[in-house]
N, C-alpha and C positions, 0 to 999 in steps of 0.2 A: 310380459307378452300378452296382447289382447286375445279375447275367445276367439278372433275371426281369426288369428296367425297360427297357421298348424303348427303341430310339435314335431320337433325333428330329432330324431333321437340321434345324430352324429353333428349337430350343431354347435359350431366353434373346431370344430375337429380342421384342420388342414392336412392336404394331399398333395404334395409334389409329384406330377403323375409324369413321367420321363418316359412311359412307355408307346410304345405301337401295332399297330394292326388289329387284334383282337383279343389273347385271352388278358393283358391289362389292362387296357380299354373297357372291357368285359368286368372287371373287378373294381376297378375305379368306376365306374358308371353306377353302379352300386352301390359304394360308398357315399355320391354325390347324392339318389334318388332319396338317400335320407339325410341331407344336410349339410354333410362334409363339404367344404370347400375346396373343390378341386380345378389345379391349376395347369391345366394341361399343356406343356413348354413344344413347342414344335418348332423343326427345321423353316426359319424364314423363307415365303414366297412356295415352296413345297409343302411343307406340312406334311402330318400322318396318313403314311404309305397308302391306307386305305382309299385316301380322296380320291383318287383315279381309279378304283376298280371299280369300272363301270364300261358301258352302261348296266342299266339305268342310272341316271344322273337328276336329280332335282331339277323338274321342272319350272322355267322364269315365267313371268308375267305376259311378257314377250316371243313366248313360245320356243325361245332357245333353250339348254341346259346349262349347270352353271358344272365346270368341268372338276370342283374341287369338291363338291357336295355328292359324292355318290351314295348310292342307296346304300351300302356296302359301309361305309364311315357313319352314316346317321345311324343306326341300328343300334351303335356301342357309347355314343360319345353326349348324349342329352347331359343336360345339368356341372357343364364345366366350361369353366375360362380358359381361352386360347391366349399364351402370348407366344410370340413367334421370337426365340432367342439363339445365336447363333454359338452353340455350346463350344465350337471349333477353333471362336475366337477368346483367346487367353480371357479379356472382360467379360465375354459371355459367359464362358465358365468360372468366375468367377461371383457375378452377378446369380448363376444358379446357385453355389455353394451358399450365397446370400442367404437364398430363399429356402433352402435346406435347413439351415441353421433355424428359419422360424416354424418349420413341417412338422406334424405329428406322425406324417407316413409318409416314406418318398416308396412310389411303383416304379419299377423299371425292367426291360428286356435286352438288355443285350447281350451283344456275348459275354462269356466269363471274364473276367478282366478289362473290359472294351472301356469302362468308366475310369478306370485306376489312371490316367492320363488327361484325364480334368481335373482331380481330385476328388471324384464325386463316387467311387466306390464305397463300401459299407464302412472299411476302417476309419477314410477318410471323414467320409460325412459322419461317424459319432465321434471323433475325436470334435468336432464341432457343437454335435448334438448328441448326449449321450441316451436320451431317452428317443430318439424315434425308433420306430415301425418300420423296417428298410425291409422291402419284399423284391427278392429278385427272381425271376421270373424266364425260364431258360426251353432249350428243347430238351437236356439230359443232366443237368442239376451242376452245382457248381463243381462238384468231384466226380471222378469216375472214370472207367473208360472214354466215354463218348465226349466230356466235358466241354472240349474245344470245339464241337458240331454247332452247326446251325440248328435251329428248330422248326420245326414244319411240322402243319395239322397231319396231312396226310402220310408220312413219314413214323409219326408215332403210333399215328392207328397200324397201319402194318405191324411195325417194328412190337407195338403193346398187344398183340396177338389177335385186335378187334377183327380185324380183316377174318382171320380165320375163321369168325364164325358168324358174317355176315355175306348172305349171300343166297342165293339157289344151290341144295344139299348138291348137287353135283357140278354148280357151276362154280367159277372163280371166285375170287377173293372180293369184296366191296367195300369201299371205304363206307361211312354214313355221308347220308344228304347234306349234312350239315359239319360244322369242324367239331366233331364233339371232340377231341382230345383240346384244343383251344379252349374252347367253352365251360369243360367241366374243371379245366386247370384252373380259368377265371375264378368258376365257384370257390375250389378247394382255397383259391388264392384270400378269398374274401372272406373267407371264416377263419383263414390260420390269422388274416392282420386282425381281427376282430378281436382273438383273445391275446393276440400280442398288446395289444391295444390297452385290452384289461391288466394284461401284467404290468404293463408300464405306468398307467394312471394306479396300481397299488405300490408302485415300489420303485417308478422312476427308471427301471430298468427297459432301455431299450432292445433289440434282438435283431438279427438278419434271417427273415424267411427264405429259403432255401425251397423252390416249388419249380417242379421241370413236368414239360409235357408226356414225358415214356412212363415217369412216376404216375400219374395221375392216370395214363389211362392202362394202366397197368390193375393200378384201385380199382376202377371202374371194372374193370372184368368182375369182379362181386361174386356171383354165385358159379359162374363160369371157374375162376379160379378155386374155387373152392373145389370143383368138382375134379379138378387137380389134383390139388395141395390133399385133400381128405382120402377121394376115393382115385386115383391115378386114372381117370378120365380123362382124356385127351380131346376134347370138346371140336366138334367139326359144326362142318356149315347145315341147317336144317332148312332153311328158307323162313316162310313163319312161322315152323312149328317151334313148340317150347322144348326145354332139352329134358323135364321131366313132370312137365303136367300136359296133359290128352284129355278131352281134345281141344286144343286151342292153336289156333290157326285161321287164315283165312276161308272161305267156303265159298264156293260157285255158287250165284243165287242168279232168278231168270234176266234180272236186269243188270248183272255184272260179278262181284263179288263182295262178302260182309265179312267183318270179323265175327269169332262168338268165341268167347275164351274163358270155358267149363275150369273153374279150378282148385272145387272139392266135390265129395261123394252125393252131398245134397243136393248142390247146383246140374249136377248132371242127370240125379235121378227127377229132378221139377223139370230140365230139361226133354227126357224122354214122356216124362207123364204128358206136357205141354204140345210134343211133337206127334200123341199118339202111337209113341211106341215103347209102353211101359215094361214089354218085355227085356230090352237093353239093360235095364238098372238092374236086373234081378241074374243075367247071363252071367255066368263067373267069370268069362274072361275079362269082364268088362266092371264087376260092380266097386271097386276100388280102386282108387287111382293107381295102384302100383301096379293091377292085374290090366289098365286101361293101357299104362308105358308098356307091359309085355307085349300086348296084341294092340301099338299103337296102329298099324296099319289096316288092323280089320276096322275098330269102331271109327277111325276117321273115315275110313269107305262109305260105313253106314251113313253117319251124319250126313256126310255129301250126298246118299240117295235119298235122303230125309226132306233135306232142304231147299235142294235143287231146281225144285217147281216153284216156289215162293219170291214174291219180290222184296226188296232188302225193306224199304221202309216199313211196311206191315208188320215184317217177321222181327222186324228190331223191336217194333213196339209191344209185340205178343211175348217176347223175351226180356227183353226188361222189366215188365208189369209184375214176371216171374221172380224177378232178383236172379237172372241169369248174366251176365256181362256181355254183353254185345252191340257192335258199333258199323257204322259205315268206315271208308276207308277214301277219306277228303282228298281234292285235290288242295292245296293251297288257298286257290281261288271261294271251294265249298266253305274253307274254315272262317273264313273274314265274313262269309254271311249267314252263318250259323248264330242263330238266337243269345245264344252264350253269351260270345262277345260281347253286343253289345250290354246285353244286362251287367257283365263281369267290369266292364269299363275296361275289357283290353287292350284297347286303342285309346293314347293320348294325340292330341294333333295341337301342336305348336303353327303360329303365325308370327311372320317373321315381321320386319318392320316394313314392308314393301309388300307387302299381303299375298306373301307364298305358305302357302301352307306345307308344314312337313310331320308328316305322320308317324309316330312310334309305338310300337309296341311296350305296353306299362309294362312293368315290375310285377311278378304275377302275388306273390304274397299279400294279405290282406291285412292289415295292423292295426288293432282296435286302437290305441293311443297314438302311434307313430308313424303313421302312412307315410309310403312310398310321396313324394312330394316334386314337380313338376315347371322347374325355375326359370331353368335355359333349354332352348334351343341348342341342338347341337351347335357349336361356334365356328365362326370362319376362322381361317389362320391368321392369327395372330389378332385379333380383335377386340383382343383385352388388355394386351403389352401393358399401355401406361395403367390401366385402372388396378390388373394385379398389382403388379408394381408398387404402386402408390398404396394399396391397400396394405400388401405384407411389408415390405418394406420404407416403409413412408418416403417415397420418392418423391423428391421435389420437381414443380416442371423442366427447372433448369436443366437435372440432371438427365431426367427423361430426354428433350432434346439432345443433352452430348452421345447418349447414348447410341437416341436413332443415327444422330450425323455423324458415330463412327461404326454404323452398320451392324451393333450387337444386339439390336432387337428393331424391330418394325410392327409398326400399329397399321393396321388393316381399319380403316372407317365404316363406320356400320352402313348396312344398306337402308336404303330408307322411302319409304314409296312418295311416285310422282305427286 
């Protein structure tokens, strides 16, 4: 390997990625940004569910959108091969099983049992492969009450207690902005094939992961649950406030509102010394954090008469300089043009071979030897058929053809500018 070719720390690794929508997508896309070869199988002419949730839709050259690239499927899917193989057809699933047999990981979501009828289920596929990575990927795990349910972001946040304690203290229930029960399942997903991974390259022993969405964001309650499980706390909705440090929250400031999130004895009494009102740190009801949770509503009062006058961007810089924690509160729009980014290289932008450009959000970890690495473009459906093919399974052209002309996979031609 030359000095100019980065190092890829999942390089030679294979991915049968069988899954949809987001938190697989989300876990194989991760697997890919370091290396792994991932081969993402999609329903010919359709493809993964995502393509349509739009708009927003990639914009063409031409000023039209391309109906299959939504912003929604580019997000998860960078750095993998699309072939487009029809699992439904007895050859297609069997041409999968093929490719199974040469996988170090096969991802997949569907329902429980939904695969046992290809033969592509876990039994199946290691009586073929005894050593792979088979991560199955659900809304409520392969046993249980719920086992047979469908899974949904929004479903588990409820269901995993999230809702309960996101929201306005007296308002209703809120989901997040985002699918975190999908997303963080992705993560949990990508660490458990990691060290399956390791087990297997120590010992040849393959395993079935077993990772559902109400588990993971069940996890994810963290210190919430704990406040359970330890002290029979029953955790309700606070809005920003924290459940046990004060004061941290948002604050009215003259040109809208700022975070500032005090979150030991130190930072609060530089806080009042900085604000000119060093008498606060020295108040008993206030000078430790446990006496601050007692009488949270008097010292947040203060604060907010404290602050009130000030406009955010000054008061953040007079508070930070302090080592006090305090921020703006971005719109979306604020964040992409904040300084950061660009320094952090958060933006990667692919151009496509008809010179569309499509923007991604990098891989935020930094890896002195193994960086996140930057290959593919998200793929169209099925745009790889023969070349996967031919790569994992040495597919002759011939067979390629019998294949397309009995409609078990279809190669999508690349685009390619005027």
């Amino acid at each position: 390997m030359s000095e100019a070719t980065p190092k890829r720390a999942l390089e030679g690794i294979k991915v049968l990625d069988l899954s949809r929508v987001l938190a697989g997508p989300w876990s194989t896309q991760i697997l890919a940004d370091f290396g792994a070869d991932v081969l993402k199988v999609e329903l010919p002419g359709k493809g993964d569910d995502t393509r349509g949730w739009g708009p927003p839709f990639l914009s063409l050259p031409d000023g039209s959108e391309d109906p299959q690239e939504s912003a929604y499927y580019l997000c998860a899917n960078r750095n993998k091969r699309s072939a487009a193989i029809d699992i439904a057809n007895p050859e297609g699933a069997a041409l999968v099983r093929r490719l199974a047999a040469e996988a170090d990981i096969l991802v997949e979501n569907f329902k429980v049992g939904g695969l046992a009828k290809y033969g592509l289920d876990y039994v199946s596929v290691a009586a073929l492969n005894p050593s792979i990575v088979y991560c199955s990927i659900t809304g409520f795990g392969q046993s249980g009450p719920y086992a047979d349910r469908g899974g949904y972001d929004f479903v588990a946040q409820g269901m995993g207690g999230f809702m309960s304690v996101t929201g306005e203290e007296h308002g209703g229930p809120l989901r997040a902005g985002v699918a975190m029960a999908d997303l963080s399942t992705g993560m949990y997903a990508t660490v458990s094939i990691m060290m399956a991974l390791r087990h297997a390259e120590r010992t040849g022993e393959g395993q079935q992961i077993d990772v559902s969405l109400l588990d993971t964001q069940i996890a994810m309650l963290a210190n919430q649950a704990s406040n359970w499980l330890v002290g029979g706390i029953n955790p309700g909705r606070l809005g920003n406030r924290h459940p046990t440090v004060v004061p941290y929250k948002t604050f009215e400031v003259a040109d809208g509102i700022m975070i500032i999130a005090i979150g030991n004895d130190g930072q609060f009494r530089a806080f009042c010394n900085e604000m000119g009102v060093p008498e606060l740190a020295d108040d008993e009801r206030f000078r430790t954090g446990r006496s601050r949770l007692i009488n949270r509503d008097a010292i947040e009062a203060r604060v907010q008469e404290v602050v009130r006058e000030f406009e955010s961007g000054p008061l953040i810089e007079r508070l930070v300089a302090k080592g006090i924690p305090a921020g703006p509160v971005n719109t979306i729009a604020d964040v992409f043009a904040d300084p950061f980014v660009e320094h952090r290289k958060t933006v990667h932008r692919f151009t496509r071979d008809d010179g569309v450009a499509i923007p991604t959000v990098a891989y935020p970890g930094k890896l002195s030897a193994t960086p996140a690495d930057y290959r593919y473009r998200p793929p169209q459906v099925g745009e790889h058929s023969r070349e996967v093919l031919a790569d994992w399974l040495s597919c002759e052209p011939d067979e390629l053809a019998k294949l397309e002309g009995q409609g078990v996979i279809r190669q999508r031609e690349k685009v390619r500018a005027d």
